[in-house]
C-alpha positions, -999 to +999 in steps of 0.1 A: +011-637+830-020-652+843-053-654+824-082-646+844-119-646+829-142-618+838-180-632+835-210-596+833-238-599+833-262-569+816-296-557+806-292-564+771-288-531+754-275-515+724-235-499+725-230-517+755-206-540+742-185-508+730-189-493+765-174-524+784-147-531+756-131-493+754-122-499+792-100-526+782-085-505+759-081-477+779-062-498+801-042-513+774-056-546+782-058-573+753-086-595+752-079-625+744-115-638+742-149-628+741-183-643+740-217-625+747-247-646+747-281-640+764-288-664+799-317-683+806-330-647+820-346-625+794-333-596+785-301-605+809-268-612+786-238-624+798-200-618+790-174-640+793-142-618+786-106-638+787-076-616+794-038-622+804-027-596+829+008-595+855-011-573+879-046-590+899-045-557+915-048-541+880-074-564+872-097-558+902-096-525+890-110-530+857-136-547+871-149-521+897-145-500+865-168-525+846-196-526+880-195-486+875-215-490+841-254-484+848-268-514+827-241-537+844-258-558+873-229-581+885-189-589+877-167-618+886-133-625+881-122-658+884-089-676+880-088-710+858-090-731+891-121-717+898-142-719+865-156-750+845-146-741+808-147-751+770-141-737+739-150-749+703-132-754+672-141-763+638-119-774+612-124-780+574-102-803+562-098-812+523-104-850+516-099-847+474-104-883+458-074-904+462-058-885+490-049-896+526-078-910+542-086-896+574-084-919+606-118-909+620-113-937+646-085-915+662-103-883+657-133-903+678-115-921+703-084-902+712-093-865+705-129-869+712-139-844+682-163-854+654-174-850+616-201-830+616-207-827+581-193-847+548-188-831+517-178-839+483-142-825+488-135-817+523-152-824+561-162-803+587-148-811+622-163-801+658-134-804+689-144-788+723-118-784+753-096-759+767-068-744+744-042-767+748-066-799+739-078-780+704-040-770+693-030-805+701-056-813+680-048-790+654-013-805+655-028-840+645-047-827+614-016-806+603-011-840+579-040-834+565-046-799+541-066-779+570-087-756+545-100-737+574-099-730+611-124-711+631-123-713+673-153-697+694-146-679+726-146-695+761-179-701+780-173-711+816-194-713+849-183-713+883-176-737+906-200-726+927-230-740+939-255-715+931-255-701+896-242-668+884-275-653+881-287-657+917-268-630+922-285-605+902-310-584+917-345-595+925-365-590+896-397-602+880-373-621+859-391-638+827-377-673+822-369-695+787-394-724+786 
């Protein structure tokens, strides 16, 4: 299967979320990710949806689907290869008096991730990368009692040289200082 990530970007509105998800669903499409934030546009949001499909001719269908939605003002599909991308992960991990010590020096240097917070009885860890680079990870701190994990969705921009939101329609668009 190959994963493809479908960026849209909307007039931010309420049920729209529902609207764009129950096509996946209708087409029996999983998602494996999603993350919906606003851009630097107001009133623009954008959604970065991660599925694994067979069929590229299936997915170019759900996305002329997706364009067919009145509030949505542009759709891209893009394979791996042609996206920037991160995701991130924090971990709690116990750290009870007299237990293993943890080796922040590795956790700094080899899997670039980093204590974000110190508590009495357990830290907090922040690792961004792809998928493969946070489950290695996660294989590292299995020594360790992981207390709890929490992984955000992907975020991604094109390699492109304009940005996504050149594309959108001209608008008197009102901009984030």
């Amino acid at each position: 299967m190959t994963t493809y990530t479908i960026c849209i970007f909307t007039e931010n509105t309420i049920g729209l979320l529902n609207r764009i998800t129950i096509i996946f669903t209708r087409r029996r499409v999983n998602i494996e990710s999603l993350t919906v934030s606003e851009t630097e546009r107001k009133g623009v949001s954008r959604f970065t949806i991660v599925i694994k499909h067979e069929s590229r001719e299936e997915v170019e269908k759900l996305v002329r689907q997706i364009r067919k939605i009145v509030e949505v003002m542009a759709v891209f599909g893009y394979l791996n290869d042609e996206i920037v991308y991160n995701e991130i992960a924090l971990f709690k991990i116990s750290t009870p008096l007299g237990g293993k010590s943890l080796d922040v020096e590795t956790i700094n240097k080899q899997y670039k991730a980093w204590v974000v917070y110190w508590g009495l009885d357990y830290v907090v860890i922040e690792k961004t990368g792809n998928n493969e680079e946070i489950f290695d990870f996660f294989g590292y701190l299995k020594q360790y009692e992981i207390l709890e994990f929490v992984r955000s969705g992907r975020v991604a921009v094109g390699k492109t040289e304009k940005g996504l939101v050149e594309y959108l329609p001209e608008a008197d668009w009102a901009y984030y200082l």
